[in-house]
C-alpha positions as CSV (number, residue, x, y, z in Angstrom):
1,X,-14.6,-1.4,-15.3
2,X,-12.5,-0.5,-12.5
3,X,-10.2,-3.2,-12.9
4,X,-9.9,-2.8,-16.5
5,X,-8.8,0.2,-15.4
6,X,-6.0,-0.6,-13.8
7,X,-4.9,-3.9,-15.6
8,X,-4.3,-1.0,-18.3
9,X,-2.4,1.1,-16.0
10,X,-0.5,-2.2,-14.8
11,X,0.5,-3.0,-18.7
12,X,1.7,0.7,-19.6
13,X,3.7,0.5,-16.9
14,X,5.3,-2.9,-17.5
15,X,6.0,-2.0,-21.1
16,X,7.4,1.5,-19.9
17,X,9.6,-0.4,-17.0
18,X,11.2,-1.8,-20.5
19,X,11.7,0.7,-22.1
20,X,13.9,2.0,-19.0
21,X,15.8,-0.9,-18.4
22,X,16.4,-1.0,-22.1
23,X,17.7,2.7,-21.4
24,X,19.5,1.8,-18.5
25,X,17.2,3.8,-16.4
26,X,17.5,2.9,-12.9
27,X,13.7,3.9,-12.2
28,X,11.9,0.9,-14.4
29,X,12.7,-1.1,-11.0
30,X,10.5,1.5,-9.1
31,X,8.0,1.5,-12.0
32,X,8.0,-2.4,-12.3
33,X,7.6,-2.3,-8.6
34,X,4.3,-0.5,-9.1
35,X,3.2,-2.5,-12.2
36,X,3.7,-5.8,-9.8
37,X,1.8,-5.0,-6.7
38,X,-1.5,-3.9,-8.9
39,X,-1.1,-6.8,-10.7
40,X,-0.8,-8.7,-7.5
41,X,-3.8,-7.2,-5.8
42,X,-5.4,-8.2,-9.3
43,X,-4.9,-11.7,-9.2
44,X,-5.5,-12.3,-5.3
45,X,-8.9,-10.8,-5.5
46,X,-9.8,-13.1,-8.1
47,X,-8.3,-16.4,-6.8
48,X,-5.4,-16.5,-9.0
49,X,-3.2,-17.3,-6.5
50,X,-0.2,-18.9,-8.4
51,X,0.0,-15.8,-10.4
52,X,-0.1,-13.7,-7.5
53,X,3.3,-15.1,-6.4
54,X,5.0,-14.6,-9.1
55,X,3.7,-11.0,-8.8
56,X,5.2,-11.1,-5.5
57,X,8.7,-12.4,-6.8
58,X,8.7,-9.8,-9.7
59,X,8.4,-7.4,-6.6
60,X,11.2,-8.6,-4.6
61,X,13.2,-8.7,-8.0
62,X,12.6,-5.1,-8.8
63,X,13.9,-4.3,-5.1
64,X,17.1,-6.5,-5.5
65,X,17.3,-4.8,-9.0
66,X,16.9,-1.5,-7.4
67,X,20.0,-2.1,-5.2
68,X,22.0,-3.9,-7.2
69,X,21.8,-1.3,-9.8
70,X,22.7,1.6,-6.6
71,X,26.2,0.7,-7.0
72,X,28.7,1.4,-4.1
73,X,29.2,-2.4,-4.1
């Protein structure tokens, strides 16, 4: 129930991280950021380890997003 839980939380957050970007909100990268690492935790506890790297990439793309979106380049 737990994980249900937070597969929820995971998907609001997604959805919400596209609304931002859709906005032009720098934050969704922090918010995708989020969404990505409980997803992540997700699918390494249950063996689903081909979808936990691409969590993992998602992650390192919302950084790179993050700072490419800071500007000052």
């Amino acid at each position: 129930m737990v994980n249900d839980v937070w597969q929820f939380v995971a998907m609001g957050l997604a959805i919400a991280g596209v609304v931002m970007n859709n906005h032009r909100v720098r934050w969704c990268f922090v918010v995708w950021l989020v969404s990505n690492s409980i997803t992540f935790y997700y699918h390494v506890d249950y063996g689903l380890c081909w979808l936990a790297v691409r969590d993992a990439v998602f992650c390192l793309l919302a950084v790179h997003g993050w700072f490419l979106w800071g500007g000052g380049h």
